[in-house]
N, CA, C and O atoms as a Tripos MOL2 file, in Angstrom:
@<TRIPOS>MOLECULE
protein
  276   275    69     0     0
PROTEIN
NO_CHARGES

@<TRIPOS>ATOM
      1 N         -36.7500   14.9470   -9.9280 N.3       1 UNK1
      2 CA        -35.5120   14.7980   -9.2070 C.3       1 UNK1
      3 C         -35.2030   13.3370   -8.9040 C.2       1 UNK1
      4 O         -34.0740   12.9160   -9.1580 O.2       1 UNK1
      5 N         -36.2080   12.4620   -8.3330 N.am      2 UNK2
      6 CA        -35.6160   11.4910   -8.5730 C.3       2 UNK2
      7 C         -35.4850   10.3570   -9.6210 C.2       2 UNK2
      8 O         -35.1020    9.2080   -9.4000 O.2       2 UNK2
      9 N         -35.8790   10.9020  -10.8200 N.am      3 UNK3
     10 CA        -35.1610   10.3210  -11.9390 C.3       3 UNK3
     11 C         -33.3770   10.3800  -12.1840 C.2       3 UNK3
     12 O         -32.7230    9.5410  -12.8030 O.2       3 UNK3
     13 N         -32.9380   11.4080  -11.6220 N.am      4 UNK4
     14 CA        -31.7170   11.9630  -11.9500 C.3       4 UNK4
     15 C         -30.9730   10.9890  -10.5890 C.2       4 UNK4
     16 O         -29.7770   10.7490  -10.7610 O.2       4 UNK4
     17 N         -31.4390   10.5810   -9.6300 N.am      5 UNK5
     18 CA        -31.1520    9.6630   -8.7970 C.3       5 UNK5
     19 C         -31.1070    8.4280   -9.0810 C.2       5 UNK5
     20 O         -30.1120    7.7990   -8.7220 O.2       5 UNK5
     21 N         -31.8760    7.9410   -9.6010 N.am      6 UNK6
     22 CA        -31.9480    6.1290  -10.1840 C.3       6 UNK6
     23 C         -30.9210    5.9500  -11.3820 C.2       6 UNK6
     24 O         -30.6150    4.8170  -11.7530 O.2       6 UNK6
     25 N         -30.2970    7.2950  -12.0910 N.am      7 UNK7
     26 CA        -29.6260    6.8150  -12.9650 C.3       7 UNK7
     27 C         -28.2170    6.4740  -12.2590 C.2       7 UNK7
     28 O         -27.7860    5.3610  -12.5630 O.2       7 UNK7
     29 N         -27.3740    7.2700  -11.3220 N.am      8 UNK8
     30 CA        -26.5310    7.1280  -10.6150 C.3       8 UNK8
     31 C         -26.1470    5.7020  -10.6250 C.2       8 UNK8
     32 O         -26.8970    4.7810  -10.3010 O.2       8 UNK8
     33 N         -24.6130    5.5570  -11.1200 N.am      9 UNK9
     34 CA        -24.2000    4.0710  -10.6500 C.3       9 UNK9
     35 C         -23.5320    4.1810   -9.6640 C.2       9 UNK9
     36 O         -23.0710    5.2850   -9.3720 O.2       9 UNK9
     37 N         -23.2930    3.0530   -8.8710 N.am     10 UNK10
     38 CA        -22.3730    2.4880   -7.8770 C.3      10 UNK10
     39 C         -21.4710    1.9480   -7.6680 C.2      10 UNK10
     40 O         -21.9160    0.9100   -7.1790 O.2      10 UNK10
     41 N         -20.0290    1.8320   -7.6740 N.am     11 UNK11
     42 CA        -19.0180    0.8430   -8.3020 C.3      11 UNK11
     43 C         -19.5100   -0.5400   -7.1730 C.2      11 UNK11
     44 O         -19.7560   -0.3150   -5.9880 O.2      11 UNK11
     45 N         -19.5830   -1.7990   -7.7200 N.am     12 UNK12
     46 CA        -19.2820   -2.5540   -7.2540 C.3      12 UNK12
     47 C         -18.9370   -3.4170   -6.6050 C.2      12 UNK12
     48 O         -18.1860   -3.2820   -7.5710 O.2      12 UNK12
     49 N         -18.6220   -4.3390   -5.8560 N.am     13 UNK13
     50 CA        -17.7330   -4.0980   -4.5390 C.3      13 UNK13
     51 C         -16.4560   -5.1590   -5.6760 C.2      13 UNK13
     52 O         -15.2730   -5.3710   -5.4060 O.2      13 UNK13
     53 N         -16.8520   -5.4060   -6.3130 N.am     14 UNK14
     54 CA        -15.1460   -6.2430   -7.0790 C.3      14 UNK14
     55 C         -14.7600   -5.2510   -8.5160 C.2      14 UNK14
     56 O         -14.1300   -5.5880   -9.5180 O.2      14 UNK14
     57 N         -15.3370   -4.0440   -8.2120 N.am     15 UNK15
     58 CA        -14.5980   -2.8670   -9.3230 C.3      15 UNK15
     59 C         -13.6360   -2.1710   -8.7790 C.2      15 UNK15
     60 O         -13.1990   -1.2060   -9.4050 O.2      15 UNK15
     61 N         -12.9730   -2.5880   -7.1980 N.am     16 UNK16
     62 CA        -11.7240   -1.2950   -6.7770 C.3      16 UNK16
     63 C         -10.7610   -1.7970   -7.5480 C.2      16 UNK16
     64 O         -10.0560   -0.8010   -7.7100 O.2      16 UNK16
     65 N         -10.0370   -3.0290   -8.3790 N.am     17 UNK17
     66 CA         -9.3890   -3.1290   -9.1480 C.3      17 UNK17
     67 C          -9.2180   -2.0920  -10.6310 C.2      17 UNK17
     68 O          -8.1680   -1.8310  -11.2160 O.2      17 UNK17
     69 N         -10.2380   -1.7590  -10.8830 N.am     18 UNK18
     70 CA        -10.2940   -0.5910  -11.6340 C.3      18 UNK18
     71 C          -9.9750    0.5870  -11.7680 C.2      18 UNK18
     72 O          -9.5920    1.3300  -12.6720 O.2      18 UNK18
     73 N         -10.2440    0.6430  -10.4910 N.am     19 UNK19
     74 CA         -9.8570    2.3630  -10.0170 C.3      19 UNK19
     75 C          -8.4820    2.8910  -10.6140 C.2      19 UNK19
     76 O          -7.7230    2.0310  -11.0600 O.2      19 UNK19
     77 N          -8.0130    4.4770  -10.6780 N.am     20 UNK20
     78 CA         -7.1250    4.3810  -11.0240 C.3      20 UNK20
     79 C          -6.2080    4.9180   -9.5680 C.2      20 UNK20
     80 O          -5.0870    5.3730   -9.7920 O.2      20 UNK20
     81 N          -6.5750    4.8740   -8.4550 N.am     21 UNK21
     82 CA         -6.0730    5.3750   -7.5990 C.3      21 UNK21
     83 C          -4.7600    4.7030   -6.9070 C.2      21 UNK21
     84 O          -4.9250    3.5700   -6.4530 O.2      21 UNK21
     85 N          -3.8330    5.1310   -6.8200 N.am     22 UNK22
     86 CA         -2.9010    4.4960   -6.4700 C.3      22 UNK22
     87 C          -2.3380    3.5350   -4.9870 C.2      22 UNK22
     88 O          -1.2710    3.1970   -4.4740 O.2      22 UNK22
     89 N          -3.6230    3.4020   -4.7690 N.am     23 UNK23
     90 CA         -3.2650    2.5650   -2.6390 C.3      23 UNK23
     91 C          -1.8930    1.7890   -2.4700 C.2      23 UNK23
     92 O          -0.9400    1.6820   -1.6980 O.2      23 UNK23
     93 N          -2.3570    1.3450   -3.6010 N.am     24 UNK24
     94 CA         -1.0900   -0.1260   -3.5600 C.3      24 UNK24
     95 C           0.3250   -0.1160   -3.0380 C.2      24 UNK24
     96 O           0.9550   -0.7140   -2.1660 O.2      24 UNK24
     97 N           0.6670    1.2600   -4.3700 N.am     25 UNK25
     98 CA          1.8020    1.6690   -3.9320 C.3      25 UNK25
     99 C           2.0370    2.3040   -2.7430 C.2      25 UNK25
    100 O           2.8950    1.7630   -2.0470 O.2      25 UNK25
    101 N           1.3930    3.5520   -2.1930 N.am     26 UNK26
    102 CA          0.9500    4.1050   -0.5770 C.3      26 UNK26
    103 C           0.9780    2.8200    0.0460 C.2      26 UNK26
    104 O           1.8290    3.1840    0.8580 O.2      26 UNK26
    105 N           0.7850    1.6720    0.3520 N.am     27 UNK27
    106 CA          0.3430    0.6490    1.2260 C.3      27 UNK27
    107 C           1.9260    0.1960    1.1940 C.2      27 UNK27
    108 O           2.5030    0.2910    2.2770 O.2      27 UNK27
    109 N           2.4060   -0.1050    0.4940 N.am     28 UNK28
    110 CA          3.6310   -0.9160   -0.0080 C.3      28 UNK28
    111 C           4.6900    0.2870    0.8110 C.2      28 UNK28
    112 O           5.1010   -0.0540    1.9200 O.2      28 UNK28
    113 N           5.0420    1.4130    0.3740 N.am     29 UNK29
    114 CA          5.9920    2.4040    0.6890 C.3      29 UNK29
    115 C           5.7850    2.2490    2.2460 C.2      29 UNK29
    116 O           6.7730    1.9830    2.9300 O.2      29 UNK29
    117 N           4.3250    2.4290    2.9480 N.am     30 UNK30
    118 CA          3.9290    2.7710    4.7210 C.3      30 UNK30
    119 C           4.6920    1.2970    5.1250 C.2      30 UNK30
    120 O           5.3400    1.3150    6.1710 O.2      30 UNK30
    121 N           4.6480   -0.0290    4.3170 N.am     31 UNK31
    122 CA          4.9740   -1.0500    5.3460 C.3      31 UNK31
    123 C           6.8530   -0.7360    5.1570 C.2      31 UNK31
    124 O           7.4540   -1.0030    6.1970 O.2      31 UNK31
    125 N           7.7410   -0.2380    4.0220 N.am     32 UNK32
    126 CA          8.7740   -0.4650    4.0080 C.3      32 UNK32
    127 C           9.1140    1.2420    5.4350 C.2      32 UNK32
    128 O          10.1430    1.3120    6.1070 O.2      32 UNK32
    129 N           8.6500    1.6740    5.4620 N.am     33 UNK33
    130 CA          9.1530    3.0950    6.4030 C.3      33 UNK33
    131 C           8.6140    2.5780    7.7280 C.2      33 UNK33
    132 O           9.1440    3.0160    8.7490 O.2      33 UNK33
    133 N           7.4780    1.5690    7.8480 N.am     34 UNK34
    134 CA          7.4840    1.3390    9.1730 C.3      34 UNK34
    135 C           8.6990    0.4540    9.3300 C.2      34 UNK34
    136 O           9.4860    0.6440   10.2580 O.2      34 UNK34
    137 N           8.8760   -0.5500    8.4070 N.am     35 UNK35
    138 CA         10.1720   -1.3010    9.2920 C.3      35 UNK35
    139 C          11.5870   -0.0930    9.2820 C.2      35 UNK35
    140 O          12.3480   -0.4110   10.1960 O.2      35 UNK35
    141 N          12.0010    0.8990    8.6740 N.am     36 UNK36
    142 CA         12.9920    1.3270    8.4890 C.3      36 UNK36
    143 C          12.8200    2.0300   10.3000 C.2      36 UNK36
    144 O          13.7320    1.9180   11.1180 O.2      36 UNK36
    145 N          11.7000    2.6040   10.5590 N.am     37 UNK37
    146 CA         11.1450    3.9100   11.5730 C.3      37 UNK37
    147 C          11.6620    2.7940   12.7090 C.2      37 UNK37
    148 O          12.6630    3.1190   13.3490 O.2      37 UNK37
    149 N          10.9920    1.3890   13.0240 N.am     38 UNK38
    150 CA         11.1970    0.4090   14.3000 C.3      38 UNK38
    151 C          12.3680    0.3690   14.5080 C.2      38 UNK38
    152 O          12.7480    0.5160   15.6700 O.2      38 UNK38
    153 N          13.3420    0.1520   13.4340 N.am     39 UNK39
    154 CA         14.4650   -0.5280   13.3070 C.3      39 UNK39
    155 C          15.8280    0.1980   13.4940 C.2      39 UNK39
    156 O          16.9530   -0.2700   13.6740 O.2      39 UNK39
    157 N          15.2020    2.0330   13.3550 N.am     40 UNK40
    158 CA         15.6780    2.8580   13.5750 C.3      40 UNK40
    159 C          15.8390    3.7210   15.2350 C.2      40 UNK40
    160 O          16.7520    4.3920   15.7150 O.2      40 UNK40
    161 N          14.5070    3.3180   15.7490 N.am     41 UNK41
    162 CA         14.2190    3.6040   17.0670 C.3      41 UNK41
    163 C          14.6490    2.6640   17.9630 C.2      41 UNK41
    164 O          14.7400    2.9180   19.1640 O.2      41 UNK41
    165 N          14.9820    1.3610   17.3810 N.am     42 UNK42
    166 CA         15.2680    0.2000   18.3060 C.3      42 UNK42
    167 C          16.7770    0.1940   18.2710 C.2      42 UNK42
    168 O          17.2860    0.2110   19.3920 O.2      42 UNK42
    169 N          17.6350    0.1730   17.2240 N.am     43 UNK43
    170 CA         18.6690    0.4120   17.1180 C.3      43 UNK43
    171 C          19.8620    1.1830   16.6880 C.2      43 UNK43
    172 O          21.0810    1.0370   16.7690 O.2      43 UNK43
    173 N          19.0240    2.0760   16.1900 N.am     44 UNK44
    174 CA         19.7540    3.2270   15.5780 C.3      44 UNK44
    175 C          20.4530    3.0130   14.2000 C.2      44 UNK44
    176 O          20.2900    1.9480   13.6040 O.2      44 UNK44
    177 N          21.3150    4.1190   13.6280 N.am     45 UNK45
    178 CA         21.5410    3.8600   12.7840 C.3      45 UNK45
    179 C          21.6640    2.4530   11.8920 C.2      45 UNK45
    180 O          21.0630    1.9360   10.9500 O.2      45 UNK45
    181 N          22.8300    2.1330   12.7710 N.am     46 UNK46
    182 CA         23.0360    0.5530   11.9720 C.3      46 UNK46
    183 C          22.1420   -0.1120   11.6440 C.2      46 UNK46
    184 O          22.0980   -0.8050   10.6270 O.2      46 UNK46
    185 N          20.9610    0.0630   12.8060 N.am     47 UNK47
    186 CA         19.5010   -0.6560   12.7330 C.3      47 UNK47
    187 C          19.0650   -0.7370   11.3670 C.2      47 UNK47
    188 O          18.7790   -1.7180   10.6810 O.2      47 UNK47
    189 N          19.0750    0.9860   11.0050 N.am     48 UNK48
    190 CA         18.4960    1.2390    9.7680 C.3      48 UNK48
    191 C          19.1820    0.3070    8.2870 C.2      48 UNK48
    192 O          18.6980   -0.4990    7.4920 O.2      48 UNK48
    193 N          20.3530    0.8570    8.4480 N.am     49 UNK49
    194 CA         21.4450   -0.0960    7.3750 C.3      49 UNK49
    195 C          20.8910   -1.2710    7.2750 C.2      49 UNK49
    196 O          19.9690   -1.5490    6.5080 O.2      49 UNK49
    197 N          21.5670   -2.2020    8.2420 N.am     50 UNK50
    198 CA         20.9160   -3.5220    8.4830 C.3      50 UNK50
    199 C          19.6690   -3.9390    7.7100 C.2      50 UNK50
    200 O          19.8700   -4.5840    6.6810 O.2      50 UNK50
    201 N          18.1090   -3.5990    8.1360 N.am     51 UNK51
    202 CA         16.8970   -3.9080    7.5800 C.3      51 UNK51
    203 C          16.5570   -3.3080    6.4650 C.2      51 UNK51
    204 O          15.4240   -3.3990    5.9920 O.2      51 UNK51
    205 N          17.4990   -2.6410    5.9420 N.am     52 UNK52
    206 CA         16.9320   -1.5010    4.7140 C.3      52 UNK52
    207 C          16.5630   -2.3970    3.5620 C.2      52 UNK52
    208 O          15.4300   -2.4790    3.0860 O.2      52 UNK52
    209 N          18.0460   -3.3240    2.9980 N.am     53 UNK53
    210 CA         17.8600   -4.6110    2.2830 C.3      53 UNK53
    211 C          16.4990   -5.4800    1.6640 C.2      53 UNK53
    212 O          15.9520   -5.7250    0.5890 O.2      53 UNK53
    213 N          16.3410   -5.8050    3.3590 N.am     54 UNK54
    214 CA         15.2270   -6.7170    3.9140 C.3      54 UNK54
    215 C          13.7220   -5.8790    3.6980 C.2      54 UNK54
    216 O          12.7850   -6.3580    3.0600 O.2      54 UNK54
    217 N          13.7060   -4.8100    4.2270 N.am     55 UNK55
    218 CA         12.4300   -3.7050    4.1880 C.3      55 UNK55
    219 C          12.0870   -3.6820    2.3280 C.2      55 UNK55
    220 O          10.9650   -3.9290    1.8870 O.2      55 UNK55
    221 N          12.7260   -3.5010    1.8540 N.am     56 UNK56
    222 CA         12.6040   -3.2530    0.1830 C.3      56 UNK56
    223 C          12.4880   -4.0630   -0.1660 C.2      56 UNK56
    224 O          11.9840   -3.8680   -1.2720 O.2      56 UNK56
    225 N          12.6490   -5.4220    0.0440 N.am     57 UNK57
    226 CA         12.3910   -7.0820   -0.8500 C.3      57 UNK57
    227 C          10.9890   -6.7800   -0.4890 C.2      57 UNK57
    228 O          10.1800   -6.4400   -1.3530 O.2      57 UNK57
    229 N          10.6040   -6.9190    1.0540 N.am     58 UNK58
    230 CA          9.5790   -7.1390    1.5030 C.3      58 UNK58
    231 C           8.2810   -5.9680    0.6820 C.2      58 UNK58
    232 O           7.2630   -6.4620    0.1960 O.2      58 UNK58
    233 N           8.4940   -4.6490    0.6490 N.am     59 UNK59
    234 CA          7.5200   -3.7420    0.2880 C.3      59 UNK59
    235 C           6.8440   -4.3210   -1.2220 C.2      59 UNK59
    236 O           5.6820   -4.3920   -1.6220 O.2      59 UNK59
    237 N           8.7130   -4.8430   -2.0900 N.am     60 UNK60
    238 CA          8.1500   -5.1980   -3.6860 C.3      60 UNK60
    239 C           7.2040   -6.1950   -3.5210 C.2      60 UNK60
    240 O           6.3730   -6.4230   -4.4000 O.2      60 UNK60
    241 N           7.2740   -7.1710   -1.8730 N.am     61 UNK61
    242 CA          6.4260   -8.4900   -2.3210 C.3      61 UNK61
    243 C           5.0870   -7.8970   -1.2780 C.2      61 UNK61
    244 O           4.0260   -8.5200   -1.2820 O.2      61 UNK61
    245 N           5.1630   -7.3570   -0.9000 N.am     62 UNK62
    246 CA          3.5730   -6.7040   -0.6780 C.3      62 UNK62
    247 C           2.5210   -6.0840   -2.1140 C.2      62 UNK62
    248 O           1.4240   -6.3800   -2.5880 O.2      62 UNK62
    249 N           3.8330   -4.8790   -2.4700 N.am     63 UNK63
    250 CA          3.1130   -4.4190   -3.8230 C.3      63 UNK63
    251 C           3.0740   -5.5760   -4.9410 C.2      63 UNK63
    252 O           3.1110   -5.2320   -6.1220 O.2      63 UNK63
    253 N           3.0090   -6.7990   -4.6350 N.am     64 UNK64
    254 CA          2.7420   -7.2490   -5.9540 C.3      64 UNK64
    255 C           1.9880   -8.2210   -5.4400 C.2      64 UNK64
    256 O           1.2230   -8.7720   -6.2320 O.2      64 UNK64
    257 N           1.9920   -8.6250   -4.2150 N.am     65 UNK65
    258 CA          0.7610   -9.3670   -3.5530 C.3      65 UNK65
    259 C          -0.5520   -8.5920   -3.6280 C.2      65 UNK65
    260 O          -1.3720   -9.2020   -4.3140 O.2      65 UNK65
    261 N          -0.9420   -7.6080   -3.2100 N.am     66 UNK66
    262 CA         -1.6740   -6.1130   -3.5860 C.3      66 UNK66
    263 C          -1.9800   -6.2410   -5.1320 C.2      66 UNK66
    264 O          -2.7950   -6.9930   -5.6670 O.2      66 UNK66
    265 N          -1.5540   -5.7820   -5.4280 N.am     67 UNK67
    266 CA         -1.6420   -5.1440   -7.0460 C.3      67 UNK67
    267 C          -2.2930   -6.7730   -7.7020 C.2      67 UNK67
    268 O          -3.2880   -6.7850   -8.4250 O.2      67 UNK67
    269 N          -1.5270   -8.1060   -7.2960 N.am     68 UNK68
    270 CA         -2.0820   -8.7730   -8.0600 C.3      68 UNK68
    271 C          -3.6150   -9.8360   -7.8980 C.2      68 UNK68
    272 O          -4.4240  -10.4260   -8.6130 O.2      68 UNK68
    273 N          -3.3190   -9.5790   -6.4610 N.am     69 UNK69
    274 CA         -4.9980   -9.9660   -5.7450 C.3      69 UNK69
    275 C          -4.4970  -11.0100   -4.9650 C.2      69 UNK69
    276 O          -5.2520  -11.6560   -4.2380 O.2      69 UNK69
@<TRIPOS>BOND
     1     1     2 1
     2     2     3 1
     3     3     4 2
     4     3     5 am
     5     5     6 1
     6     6     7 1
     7     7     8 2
     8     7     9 am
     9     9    10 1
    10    10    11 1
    11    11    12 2
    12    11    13 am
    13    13    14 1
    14    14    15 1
    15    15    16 2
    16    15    17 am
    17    17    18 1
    18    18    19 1
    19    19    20 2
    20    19    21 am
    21    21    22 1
    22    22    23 1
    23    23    24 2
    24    23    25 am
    25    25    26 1
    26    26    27 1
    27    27    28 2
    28    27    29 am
    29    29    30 1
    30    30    31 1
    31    31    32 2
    32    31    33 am
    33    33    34 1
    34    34    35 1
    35    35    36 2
    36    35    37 am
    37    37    38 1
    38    38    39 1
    39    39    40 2
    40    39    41 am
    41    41    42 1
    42    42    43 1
    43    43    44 2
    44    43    45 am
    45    45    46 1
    46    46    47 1
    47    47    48 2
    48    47    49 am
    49    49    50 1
    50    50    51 1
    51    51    52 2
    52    51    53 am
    53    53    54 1
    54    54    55 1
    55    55    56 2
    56    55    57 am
    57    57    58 1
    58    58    59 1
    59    59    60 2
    60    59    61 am
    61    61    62 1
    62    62    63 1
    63    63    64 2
    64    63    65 am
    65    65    66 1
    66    66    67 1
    67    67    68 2
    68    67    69 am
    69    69    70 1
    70    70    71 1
    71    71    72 2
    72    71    73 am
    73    73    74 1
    74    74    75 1
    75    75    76 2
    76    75    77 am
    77    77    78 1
    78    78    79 1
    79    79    80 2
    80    79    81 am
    81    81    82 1
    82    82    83 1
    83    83    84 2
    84    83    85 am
    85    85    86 1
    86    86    87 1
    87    87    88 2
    88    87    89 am
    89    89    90 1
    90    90    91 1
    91    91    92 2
    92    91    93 am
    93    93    94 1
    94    94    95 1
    95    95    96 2
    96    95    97 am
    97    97    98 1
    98    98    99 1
    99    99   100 2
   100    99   101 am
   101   101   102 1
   102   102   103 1
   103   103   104 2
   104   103   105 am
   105   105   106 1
   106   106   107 1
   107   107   108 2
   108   107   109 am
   109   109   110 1
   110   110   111 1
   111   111   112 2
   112   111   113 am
   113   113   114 1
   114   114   115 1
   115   115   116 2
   116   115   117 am
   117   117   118 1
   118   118   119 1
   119   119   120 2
   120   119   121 am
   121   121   122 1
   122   122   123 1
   123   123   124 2
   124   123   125 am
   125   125   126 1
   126   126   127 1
   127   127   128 2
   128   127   129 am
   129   129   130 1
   130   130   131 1
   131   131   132 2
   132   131   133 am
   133   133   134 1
   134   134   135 1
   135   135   136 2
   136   135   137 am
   137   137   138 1
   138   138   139 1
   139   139   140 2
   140   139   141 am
   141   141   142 1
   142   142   143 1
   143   143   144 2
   144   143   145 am
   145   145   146 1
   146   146   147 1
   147   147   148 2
   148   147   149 am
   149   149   150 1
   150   150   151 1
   151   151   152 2
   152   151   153 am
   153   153   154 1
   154   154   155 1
   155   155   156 2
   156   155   157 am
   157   157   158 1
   158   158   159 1
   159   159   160 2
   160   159   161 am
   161   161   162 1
   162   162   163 1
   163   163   164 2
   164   163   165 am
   165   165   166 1
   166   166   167 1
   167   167   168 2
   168   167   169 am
   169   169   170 1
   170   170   171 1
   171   171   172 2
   172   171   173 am
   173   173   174 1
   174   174   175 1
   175   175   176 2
   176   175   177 am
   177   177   178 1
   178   178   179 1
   179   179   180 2
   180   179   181 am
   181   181   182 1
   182   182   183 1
   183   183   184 2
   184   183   185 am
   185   185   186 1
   186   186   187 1
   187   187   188 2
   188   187   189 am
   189   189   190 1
   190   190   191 1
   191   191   192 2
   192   191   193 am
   193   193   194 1
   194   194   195 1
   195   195   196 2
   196   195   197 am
   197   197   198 1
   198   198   199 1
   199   199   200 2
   200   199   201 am
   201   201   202 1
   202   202   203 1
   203   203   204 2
   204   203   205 am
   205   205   206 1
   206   206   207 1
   207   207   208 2
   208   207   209 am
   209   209   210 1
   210   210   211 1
   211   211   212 2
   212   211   213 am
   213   213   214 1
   214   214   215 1
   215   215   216 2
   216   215   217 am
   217   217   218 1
   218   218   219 1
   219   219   220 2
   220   219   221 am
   221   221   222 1
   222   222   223 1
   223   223   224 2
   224   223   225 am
   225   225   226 1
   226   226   227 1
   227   227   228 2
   228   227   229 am
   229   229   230 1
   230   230   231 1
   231   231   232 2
   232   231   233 am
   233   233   234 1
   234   234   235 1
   235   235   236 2
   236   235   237 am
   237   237   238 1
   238   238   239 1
   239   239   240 2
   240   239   241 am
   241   241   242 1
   242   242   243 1
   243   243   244 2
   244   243   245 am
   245   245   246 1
   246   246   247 1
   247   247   248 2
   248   247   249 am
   249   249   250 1
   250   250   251 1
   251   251   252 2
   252   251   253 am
   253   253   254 1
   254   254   255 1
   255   255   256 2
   256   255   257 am
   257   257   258 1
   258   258   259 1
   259   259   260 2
   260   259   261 am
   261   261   262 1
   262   262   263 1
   263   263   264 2
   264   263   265 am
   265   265   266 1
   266   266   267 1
   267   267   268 2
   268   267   269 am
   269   269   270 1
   270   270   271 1
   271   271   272 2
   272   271   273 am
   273   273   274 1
   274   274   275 1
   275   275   276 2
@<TRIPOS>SUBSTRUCTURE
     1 UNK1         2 RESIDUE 1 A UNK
     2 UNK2         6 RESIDUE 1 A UNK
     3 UNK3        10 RESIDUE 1 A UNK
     4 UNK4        14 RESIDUE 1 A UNK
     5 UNK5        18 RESIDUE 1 A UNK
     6 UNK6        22 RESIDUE 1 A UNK
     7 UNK7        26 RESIDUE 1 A UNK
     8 UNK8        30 RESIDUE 1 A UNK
     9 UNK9        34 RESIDUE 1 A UNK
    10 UNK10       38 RESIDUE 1 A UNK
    11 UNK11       42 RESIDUE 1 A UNK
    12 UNK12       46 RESIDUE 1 A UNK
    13 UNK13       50 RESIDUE 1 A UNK
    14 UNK14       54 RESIDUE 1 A UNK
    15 UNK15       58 RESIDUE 1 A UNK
    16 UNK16       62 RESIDUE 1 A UNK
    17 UNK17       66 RESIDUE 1 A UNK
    18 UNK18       70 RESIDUE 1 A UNK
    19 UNK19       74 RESIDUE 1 A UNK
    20 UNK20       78 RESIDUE 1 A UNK
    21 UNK21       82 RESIDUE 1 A UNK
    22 UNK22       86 RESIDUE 1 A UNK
    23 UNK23       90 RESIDUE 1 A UNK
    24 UNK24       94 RESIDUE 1 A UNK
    25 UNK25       98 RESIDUE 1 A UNK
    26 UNK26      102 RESIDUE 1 A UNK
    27 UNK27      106 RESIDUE 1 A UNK
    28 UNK28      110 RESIDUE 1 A UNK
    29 UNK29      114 RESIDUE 1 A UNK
    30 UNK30      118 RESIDUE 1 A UNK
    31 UNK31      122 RESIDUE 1 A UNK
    32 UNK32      126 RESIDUE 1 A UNK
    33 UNK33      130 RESIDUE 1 A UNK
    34 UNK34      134 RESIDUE 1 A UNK
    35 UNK35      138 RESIDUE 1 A UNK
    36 UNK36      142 RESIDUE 1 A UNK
    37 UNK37      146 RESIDUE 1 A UNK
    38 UNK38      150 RESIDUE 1 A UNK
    39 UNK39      154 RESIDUE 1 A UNK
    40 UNK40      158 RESIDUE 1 A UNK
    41 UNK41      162 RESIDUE 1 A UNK
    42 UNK42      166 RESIDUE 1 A UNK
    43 UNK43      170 RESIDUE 1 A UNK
    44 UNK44      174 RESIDUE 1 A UNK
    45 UNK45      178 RESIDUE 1 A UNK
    46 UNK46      182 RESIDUE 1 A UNK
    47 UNK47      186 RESIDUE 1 A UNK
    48 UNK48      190 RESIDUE 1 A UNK
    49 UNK49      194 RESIDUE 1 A UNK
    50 UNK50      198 RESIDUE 1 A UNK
    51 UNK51      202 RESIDUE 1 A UNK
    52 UNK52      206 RESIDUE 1 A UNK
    53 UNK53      210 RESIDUE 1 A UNK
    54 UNK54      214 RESIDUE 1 A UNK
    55 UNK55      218 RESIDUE 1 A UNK
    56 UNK56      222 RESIDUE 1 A UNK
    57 UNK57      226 RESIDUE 1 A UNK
    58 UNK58      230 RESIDUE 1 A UNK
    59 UNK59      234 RESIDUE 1 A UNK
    60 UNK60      238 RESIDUE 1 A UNK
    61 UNK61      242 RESIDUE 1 A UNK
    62 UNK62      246 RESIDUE 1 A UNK
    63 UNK63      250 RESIDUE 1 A UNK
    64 UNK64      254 RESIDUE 1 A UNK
    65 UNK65      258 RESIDUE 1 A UNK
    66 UNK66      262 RESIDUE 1 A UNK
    67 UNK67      266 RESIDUE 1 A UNK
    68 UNK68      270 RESIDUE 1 A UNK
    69 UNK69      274 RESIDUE 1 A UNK
């Protein structure tokens, strides 16, 4: 049994680039809905209008700050 243990690999700690799991995008979408959610509670509609623009520049330059290291 513990032969079947020592073969086991471990990713890495600089292999999560590999992965095929998608965070990036999840990470990117949570920061553009938190500003829409603040902006919405603080000012209401218009609030939302207003930062929507601004919220979506910002998410693309997270996801590509993210994604590119």
């Amino acid at each position: 049994m513990a032969a079947l243990h020592s073969k086991t690999t471990h990713p890495k700690p600089n292999d999560w680039r590999k992965e095929d799991e998608p965070w990036p995008i999840w990470a990117a979408l949570m920061v553009f809905l938190n500003a829409l959610v603040i902006s919405g509670m603080v000012w209401g509609l218009p609030g939302i209008v207003a930062v929507m623009v601004g919220a979506a520049f910002f998410m693309v330059v997270v996801l590509i700050l993210i994604v590119s290291g």
